[in-house]
C-alpha positions as CSV (number, residue, x, y, z in Angstrom):
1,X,75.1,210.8,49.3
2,X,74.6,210.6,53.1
3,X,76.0,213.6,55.6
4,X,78.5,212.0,57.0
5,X,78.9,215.1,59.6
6,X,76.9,215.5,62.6
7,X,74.9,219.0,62.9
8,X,74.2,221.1,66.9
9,X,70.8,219.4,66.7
10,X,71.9,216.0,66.0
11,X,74.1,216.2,68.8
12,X,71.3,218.0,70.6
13,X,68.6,214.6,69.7
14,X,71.6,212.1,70.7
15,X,72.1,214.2,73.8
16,X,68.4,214.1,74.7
17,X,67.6,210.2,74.3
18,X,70.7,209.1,75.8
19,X,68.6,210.9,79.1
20,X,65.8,209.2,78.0
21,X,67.2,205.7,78.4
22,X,68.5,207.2,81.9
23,X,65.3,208.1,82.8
24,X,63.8,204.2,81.5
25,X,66.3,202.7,84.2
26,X,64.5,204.3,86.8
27,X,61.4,202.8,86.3
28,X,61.5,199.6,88.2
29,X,62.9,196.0,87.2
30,X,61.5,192.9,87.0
31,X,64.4,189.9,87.9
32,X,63.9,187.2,86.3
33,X,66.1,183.8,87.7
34,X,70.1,183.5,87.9
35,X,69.9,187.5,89.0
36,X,68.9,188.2,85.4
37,X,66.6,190.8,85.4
38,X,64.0,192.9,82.4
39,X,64.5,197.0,82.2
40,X,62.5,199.2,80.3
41,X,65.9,200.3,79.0
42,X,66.2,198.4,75.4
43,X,62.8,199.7,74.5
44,X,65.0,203.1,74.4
45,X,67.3,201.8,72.0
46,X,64.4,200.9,70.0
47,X,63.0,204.1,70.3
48,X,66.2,206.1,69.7
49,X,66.5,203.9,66.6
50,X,62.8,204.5,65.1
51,X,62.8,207.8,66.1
52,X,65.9,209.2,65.3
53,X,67.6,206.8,63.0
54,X,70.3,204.5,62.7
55,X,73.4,207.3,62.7
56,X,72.0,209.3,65.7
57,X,69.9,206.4,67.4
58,X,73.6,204.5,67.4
59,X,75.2,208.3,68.4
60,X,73.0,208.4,71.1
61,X,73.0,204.9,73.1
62,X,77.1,205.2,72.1
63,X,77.1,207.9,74.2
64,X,75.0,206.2,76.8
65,X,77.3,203.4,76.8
66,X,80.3,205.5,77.4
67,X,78.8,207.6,80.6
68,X,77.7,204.2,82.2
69,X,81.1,203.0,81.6
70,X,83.4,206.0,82.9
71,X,81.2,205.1,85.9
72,X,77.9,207.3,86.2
73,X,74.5,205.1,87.8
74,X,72.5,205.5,84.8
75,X,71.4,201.7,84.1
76,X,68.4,200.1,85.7
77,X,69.0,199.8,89.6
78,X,71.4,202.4,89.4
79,X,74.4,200.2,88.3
80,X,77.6,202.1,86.5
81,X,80.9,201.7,86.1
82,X,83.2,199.1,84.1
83,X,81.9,196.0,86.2
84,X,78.5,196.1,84.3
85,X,80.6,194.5,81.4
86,X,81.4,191.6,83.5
87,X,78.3,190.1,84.1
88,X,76.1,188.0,81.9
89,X,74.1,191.0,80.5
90,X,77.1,193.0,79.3
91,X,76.8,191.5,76.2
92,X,73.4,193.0,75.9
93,X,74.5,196.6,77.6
94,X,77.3,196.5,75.0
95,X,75.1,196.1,72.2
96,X,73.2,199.0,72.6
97,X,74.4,201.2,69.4
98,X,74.7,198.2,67.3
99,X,70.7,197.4,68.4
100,X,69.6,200.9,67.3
101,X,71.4,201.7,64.4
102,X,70.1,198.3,63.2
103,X,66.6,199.4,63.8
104,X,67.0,202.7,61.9
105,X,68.4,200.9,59.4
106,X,66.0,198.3,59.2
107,X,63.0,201.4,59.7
108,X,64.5,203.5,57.0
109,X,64.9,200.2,54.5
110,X,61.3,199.7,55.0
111,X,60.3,202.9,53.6
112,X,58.2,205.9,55.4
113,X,58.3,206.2,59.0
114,X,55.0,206.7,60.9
115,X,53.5,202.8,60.5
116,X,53.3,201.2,63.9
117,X,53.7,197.2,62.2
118,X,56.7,198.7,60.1
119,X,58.4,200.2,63.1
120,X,57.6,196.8,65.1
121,X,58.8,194.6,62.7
122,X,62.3,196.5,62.5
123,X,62.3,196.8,66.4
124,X,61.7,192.6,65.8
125,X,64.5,192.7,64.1
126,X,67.0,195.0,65.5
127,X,65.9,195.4,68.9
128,X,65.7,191.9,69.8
129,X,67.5,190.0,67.0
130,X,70.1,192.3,66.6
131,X,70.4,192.8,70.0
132,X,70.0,189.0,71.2
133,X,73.4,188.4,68.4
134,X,75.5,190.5,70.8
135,X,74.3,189.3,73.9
136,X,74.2,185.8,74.1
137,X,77.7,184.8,72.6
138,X,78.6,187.2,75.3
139,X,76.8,185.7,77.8
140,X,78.2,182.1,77.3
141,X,81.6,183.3,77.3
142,X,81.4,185.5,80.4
143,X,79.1,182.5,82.4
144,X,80.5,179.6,80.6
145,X,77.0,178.3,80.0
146,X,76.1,176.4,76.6
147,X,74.2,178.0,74.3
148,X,71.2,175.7,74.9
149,X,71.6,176.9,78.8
150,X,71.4,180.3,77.7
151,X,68.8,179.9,75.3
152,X,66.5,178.6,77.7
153,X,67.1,181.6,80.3
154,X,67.1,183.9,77.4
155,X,63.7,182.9,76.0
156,X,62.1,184.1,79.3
157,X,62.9,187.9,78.2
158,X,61.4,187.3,74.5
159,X,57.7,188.2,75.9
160,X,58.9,191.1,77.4
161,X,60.5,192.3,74.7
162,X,57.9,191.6,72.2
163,X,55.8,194.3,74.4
164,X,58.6,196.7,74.4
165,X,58.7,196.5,70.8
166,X,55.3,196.9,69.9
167,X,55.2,199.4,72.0
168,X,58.2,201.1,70.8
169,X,56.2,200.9,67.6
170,X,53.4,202.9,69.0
171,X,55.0,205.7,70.3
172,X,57.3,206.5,67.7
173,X,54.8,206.4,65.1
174,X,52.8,208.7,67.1
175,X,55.8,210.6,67.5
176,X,56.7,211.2,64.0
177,X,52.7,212.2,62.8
178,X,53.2,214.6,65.8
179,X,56.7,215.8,64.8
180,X,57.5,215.3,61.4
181,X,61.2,217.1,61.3
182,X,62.1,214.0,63.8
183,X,62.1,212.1,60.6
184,X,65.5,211.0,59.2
185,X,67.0,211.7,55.5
């Protein structure tokens, strides 16, 4: 039966890679048309799901999402504050702890974590898939676009995002041959 109860160091590992997508908005962004733009940030919540799981990678961007909300500058270009929510990539921003915990599902349902095609095939899945499903009916409703209009806008992130999942893939099997108590029950 899963612990359903979060220990110090869980909160500790949620703590720590919610900074870590901080620190990924920093890095610089790429915009794309229509103001849209491609962060380093979602290959965090890939990362926070491989690498810690789907309870604490969904912990941790949660708690992302909530200090960007109440207003801190922690997404990419220093943006904070409810009015993220209201443009076309809130959907996306939203999404966050859905997107990881899906990955650390979809990691842990593909058995033992370490293999770089098994963790890019579940950051395929719930990185992008996953995290596409929340953001594009959100998109069409806050823009009023069709889906075919967003489609088309939205397939210009997909090569992107294919690198930030292989890569994602990558690291976190490195980082679980290198630290092994990372690994989730």
């Amino acid at each position: 039966m899963p612990r359903l109860s979060l220990t110090p160091r869980d909160l500790v590992l949620m703590g720590l890679f919610a900074a870590i997508i901080a620190a990924l908005g920093l890095l610089p962004k790429i915009t794309l048309p229509l103001g849209l733009f491609i962060s380093a940030q979602t290959m965090g919540v890939m990362l926070a799901g491989l690498i810690l799981g789907a309870r604490r990678g969904a912990g941790a961007m949660l708690l992302f999402v909530l200090l960007v909300l109440i207003g801190l500058p922690l997404l990419a270009g220093g943006r904070g504050g409810l009015g993220v929510v209201a443009g076309p990539t809130g959907g996306f921003f939203l999404g966050f702890p859905v997107a990881a915990f899906a990955v650390g599902a979809l990691s842990h349902l593909m058995g033992r974590p370490g293999s770089v095609v098994r963790g890019t095939l579940a950051c395929l899945g719930g990185g992008i898939g996953v995290l596409y499903l929340c953001g594009i009916p959100y998109w069409m409703a806050v823009s009023g676009l069709s889906l075919e209009a967003v489609l088309q806008v939205a397939v210009l992130f997909l090569p992107g995002d294919v690198i930030k999942a292989v890569l994602s893939g990558v690291v976190a099997a490195t980082v679980h041959r290198g630290l092994p108590a990372l690994r989730t029950r």
